[in-house]
N, C-alpha and C positions, 0 to 999 in steps of 0.2 A: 319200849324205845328201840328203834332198828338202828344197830352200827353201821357210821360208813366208813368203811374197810380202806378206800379209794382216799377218802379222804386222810384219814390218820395215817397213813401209809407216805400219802406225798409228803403231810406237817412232817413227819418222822425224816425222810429223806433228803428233804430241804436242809435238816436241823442238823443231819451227819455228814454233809455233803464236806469235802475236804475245802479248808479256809488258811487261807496262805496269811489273812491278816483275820484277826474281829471284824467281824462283822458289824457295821452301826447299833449304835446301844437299841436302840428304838424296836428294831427289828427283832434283834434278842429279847426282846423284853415283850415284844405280840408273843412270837413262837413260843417263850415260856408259857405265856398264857393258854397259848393252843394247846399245848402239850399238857398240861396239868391237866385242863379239860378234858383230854381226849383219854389221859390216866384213869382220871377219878370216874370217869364213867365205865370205863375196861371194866375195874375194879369193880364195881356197881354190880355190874351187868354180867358176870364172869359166875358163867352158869355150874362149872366145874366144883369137881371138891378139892380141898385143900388136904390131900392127904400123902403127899412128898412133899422131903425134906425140902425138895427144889421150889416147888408153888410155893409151899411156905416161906421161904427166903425172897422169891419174888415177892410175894404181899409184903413182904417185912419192907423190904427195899421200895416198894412205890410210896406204903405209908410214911419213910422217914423224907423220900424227895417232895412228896406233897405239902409236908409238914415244915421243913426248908423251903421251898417255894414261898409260904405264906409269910417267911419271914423276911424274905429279900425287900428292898427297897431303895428308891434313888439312889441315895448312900452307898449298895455295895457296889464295891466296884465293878467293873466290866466284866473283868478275865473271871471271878467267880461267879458270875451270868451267866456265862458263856460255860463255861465249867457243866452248871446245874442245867443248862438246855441240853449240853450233850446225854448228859446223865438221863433225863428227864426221857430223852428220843429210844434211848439203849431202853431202858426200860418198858417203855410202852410200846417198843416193838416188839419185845418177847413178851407181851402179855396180847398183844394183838395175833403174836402166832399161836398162842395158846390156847386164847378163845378162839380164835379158828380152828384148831384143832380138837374142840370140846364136841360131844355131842349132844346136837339141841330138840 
């Protein structure tokens, strides 16, 4: 499966972009989904080895936001929506520069 770089890059930019207010829940609640997508596949596909302390805390950190992701639902509120999208963007962009950084 071929990453699109283009694509995770703008979900990611959208998601960090500076927000004077929340953003409509609806919205937040795609993006999340984009974003978890676009993790869990990095993750996947994330040709490198794990053998800094640094990678390893990134896997640690995508594993515990995917695993929160899955538990979110109507019910939570907004602001930690919104919370876990930003988290969610921070992270898959530094695994997106990583695997680009990797040699394939």
């Amino acid at each position: 499966m071929t990453l699109d770089a283009v694509t995770i890059s703008r979900t990611v930019d959208q998601a960090l972009d500076r927000w004077v207010a929340l953003p409509e829940r609806e919205w937040v609640d795609t993006t999340v989904l984009l974003l978890r997508g676009h993790l869990e596949l990095l993750v996947r596909e994330y040709p490198g080895a794990i053998d800094t302390p640094a990678v390893r805390q990134l896997h640690r950190d995508a594993y515990k936001l995917l695993e929160l992701g899955r538990r979110f639902d109507a019910d939570t509120p907004s602001l930690h929506l919104f919370e876990l999208m930003l988290a969610l963007a921070t992270t898959t962009r530094a695994f997106l520069a990583l695997h680009q950084q990797s040699p394939t």
